[in-house]
N, C-alpha and C positions, 0 to 999 in steps of 0.2 A: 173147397172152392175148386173148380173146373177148371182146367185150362183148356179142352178141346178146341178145335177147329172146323168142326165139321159145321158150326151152322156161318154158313158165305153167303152173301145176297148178293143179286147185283139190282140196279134201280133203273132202272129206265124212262129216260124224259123224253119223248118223240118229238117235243120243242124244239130240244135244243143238240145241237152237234157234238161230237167227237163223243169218246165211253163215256160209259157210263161210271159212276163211282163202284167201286171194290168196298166192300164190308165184311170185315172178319173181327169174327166176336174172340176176345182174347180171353174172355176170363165171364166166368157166373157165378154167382154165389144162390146156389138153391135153397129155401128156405129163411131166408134172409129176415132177420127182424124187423118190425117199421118203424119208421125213425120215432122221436116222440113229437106228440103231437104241438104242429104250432109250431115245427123247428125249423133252422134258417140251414140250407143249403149253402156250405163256403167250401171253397177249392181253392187249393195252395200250392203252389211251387215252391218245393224244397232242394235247396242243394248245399249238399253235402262237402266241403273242403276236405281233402285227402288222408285218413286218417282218422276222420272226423266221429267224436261219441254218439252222436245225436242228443234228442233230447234225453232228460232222465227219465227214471218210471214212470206214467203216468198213462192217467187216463182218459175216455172221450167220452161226453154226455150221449152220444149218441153213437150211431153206425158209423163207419169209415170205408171206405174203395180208393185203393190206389194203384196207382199203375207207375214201373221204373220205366224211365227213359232213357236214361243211360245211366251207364254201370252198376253196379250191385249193390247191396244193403244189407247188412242185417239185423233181421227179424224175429223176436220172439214174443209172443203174446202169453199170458197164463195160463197154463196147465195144456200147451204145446210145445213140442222140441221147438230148442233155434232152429232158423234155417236163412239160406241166402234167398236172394229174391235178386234176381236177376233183368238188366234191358228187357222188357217187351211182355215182361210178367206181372201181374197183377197182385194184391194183399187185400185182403178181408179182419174189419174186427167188428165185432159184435159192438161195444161202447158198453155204457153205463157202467157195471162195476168189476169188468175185466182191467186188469192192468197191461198194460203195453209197455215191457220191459225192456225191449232193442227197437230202434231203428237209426241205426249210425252206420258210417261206407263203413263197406266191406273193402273196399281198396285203399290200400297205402301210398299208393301214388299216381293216382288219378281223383276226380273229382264227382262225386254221384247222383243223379238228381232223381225226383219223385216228384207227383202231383197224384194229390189225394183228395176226396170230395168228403165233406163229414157230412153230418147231419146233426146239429147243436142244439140242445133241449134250449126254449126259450128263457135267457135270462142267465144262462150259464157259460163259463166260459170255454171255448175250443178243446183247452189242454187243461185238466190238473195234474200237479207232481203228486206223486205216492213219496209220504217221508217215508224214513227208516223205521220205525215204528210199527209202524201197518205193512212195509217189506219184509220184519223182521216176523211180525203176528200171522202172516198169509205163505210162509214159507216152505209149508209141505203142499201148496197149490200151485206151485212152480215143478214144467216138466223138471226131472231128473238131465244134468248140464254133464258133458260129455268131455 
């Protein structure tokens, strides 16, 4: 996933007064899967209580994009290192049969929040949990934990 900056617009309305709006692209994900077909677009505001695990393993029928908006989280998808994900930075997951093993605050005493857009195969739900079972069967497809 990208985080550049370099592509800024600005938009110009000759209607109407005062600037124009500022567009800065935070994040792309090149090559991106497409969602499956027939899937419902839903976006969520998460927030994280201080401390907080998140949800447990699990996974999405489809794609996901999300962007922190305050304070950090963390992140770790299948067979990528953890990592922190920071205010103002974005996350990428593929969905279908990757597992999404972190997304709980990264801080102990603040609060963290996200908003994520999925793309849900129709008829399927948002979020399923991976039991232990299939965490335990899939366990040399998990990066190497530090």
């Amino acid at each position: 996933m990208s985080t550049e900056h370099a592509h800024v617009h600005h938009l110009e309305n000759p209607s109407k007064s005062g600037p124009p709006p500022k567009i800065d692209v935070v994040g792309t994900v090149p090559g991106a899967p497409p969602a499956p077909e027939g899937a419902e677009a839903m976006t969520i505001l998460v927030t994280l209580a201080p401390d907080s695990p998140g949800a447990p393993p699990h996974r999405h029928s489809g794609p996901a994009y999300g962007f922190v908006v305050k304070g950090a989280i963390d992140f770790e998808l299948e067979g990528e290192p953890a990592r922190v994900v920071r205010a103002g930075e974005t996350f990428w997951e593929p969905g279908g049969d990757v597992i999404h093993y972190q997304d709980g605050n990264h801080l102990a005493d603040e609060e963290s929040v996200f908003v994520v857009t999925m793309f849900c195969a129709p008829g399927q739900p948002m979020l399923t949990v991976v039991g232990p079972e299939e965490l335990e069967a899939r366990r040399d497809r998990r990066a190497p934990r530090s």
